[in-house]
Structure formats: structure tokens, C-alpha cells
N, C-alpha and C positions, 0 to 999 in steps of 0.2 A: 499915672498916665505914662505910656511908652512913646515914643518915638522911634520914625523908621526914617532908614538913611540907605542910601548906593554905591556900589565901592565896583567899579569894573575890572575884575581878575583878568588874568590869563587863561583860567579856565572858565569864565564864562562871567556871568553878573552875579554878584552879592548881594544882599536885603540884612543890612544888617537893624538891628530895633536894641532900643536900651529906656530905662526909666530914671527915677532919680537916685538910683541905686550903684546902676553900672549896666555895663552890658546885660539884654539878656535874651538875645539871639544871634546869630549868623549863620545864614542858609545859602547857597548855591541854587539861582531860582529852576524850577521844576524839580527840584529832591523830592526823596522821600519825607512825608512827614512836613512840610514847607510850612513855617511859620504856624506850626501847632500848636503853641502856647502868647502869641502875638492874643493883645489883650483886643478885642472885637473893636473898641473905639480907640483908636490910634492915631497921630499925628504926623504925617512926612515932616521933617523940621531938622534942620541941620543944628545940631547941637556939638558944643568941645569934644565930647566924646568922641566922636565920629571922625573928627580929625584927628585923636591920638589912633585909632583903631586903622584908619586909613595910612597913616605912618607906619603902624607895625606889621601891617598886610603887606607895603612897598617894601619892605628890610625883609619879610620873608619870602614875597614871590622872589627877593634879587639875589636869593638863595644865601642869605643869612640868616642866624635865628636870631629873633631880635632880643634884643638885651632890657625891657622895660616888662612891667606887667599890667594889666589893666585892671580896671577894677569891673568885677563880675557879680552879677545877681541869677542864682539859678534857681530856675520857677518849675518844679517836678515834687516829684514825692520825695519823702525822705531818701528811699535806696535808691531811687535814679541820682538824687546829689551828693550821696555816698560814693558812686560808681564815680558821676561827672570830676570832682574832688580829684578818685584815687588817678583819672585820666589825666589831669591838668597837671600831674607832676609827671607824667612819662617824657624822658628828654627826646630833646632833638634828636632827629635821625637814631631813634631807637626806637625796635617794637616790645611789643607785651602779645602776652595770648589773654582769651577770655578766662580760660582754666587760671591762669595768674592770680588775673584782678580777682576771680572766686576766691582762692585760697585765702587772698589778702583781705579780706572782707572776711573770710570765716575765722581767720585766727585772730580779728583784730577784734570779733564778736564772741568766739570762745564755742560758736556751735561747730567744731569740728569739718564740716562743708557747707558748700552754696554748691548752688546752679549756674553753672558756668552759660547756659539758656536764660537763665536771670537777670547776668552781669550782659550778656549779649541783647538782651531786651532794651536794656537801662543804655547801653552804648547805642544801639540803634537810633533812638531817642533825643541822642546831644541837642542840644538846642543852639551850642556856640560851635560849630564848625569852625576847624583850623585850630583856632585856639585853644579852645577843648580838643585835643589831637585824638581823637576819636580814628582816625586816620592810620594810629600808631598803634591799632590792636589788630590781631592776625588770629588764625584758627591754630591749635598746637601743632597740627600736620603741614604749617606753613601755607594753607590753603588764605587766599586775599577775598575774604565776603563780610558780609554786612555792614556796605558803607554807603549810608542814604546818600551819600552824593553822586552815588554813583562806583562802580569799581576800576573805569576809565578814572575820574578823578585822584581816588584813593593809590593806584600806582603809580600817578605824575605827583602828587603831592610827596609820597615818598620817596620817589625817585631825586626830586628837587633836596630833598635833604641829605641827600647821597648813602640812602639805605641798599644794601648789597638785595639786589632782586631775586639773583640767581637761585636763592633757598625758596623761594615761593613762588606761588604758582595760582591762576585763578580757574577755579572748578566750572566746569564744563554744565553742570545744573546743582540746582538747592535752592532750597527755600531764602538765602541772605542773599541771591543775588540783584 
């Protein structure tokens, strides 16, 4: 059984849902993708979780990174939790490119490359916004796209962690806007 809970950001409202696992969403409501793996029969129900989750979202909206970790259940395919995984260790206030997380995935498989459109599919996808910092991957050309929250969100979220802006830039059209 999952359970859904409310967290009102500074960018807007939260849906966050967990089971008895751990977390296993958080959405920005109207994203991309909005609670796409939320299980049909669900519970609003305020559970412990949801007030440690609610405590780590206040320490990073107040432009901290917070010093605790949650406990996390991710419900995708194998190489979407491959990807979700390699994202959850990208630090604070530091990005990554798509072309990265490929390579890192290819040498850690031995086939030589990936689809850096694969790794970007699987990132598209996050199901735990913020915390999966999905937020923290960028295009190799520095360009800011494919971020279901939005690409207004994706440069205040970065911003807040005091990521230098000036090298990036957000594309004028493409399909991850």
C-alpha cells in the first residue's frame, strides 16, 4: 500500500507518496510524468516518513544540504534504478551531464557505450524529485532541459544551491523542454 502526503515548497506544492519501504515519489504538482507510478489504490495518510521528508525539504529549501538520508524505494525498470541510483550520489550544488551518467553506466557494464537519450529517458522519469537531484544533470553543451518540473524550477533549484549559472543556458526549443 502507498501513501500520499503534502509538503508546500517555495516553488509551488508537493505530492509526496511512500509505502512500507521508503519513499517512493515526490512530484511538483502538474510536472511531467505526475505521480506515474503512484499505485491506483492509495491512501492520503500522514505517516513518520513524511515528517522526516518534510524536515529535509525545510533544510534545503533554507539553502542547506541536508545532512540526513531517507530511506528510498524506486519502482521502474531495472536501468531506470540504475540511472535513479547513479543520480542520488551527484552532490550538492554540482552538475553532471547525460553523456556522464552514459559512460558511467557503460564502463561499469563493460559494453563500451550507452545512450546518453537512454540515461536521459531514465532521468526524465525520476519518480523522487529534489532528492533524486535529477535537477543536477545538464546537456554536455551546458544547455538546461529535460526537467519534468519544469525548467523555471530546475534553475531555481540550482540556483538555491549556489551552482555558477553563467556556463549554462536554456534552449530556445527541443524536444526536453
Amino acid at each position: 500500500m502507498q501513501y500520499t502526503g503534502r509538503y508546500d515548497s517555495p516553488l509551488g506544492g508537493i505530492l509526496m507518496a511512500a509505502d512500507d519501504v521508503g519513499l517512493t515519489g515526490l512530484w511538483f504538482e502538474g510536472q511531467k510524468y505526475f505521480a506515474l507510478y503512484l499505485d491506483e489504490e492509495h491512501e492520503e495518510k500522514e505517516i513518520p516518513l513524511f515528517g522526516d521528508v518534510r524536515r529535509w525539504l525545510d533544510i534545503y529549501f533554507s539553502g542547506k544540504e541536508p545532512d540526513f538520508d531517507l530511506p528510498l524505494h524506486f519502482i521502474g525498470t531495472d536501468f531506470q534504478k540504475e540511472v535513479w541510483r547513479i543520480l542520488y550520489g551527484i552532490p550538492y550544488g554540482e552538475t553532471t551531464t547525460y553523456g556522464a551518467i552514459a559512460k558511467m553506466i557503460a564502463e561499469k557494464r563493460g559494453t563500451g557505450t550507452m545512450s546518453a537519450q537512454a540515461v536521459g529517458g531514465a532521468v526524465g522519469h525520476n519518480e523522487i524529485s529534489i532528492i533524486v537531484p535529477c535537477h543536477r544533470v545538464v546537456g554536455t553543451n551546458g544547455s538546461l532541459t529535460g526537467y519534468a518540473g519544469g525548467i523555471d524550477k530546475k534553475v531555481s533549484l540550482l540556483t538555491l544551491e549556489g551552482v555558477d549559472m553563467e556556463k549554462f543556458f536554456v534552449p530556445v526549443r527541443g524536444t526536453a523542454l
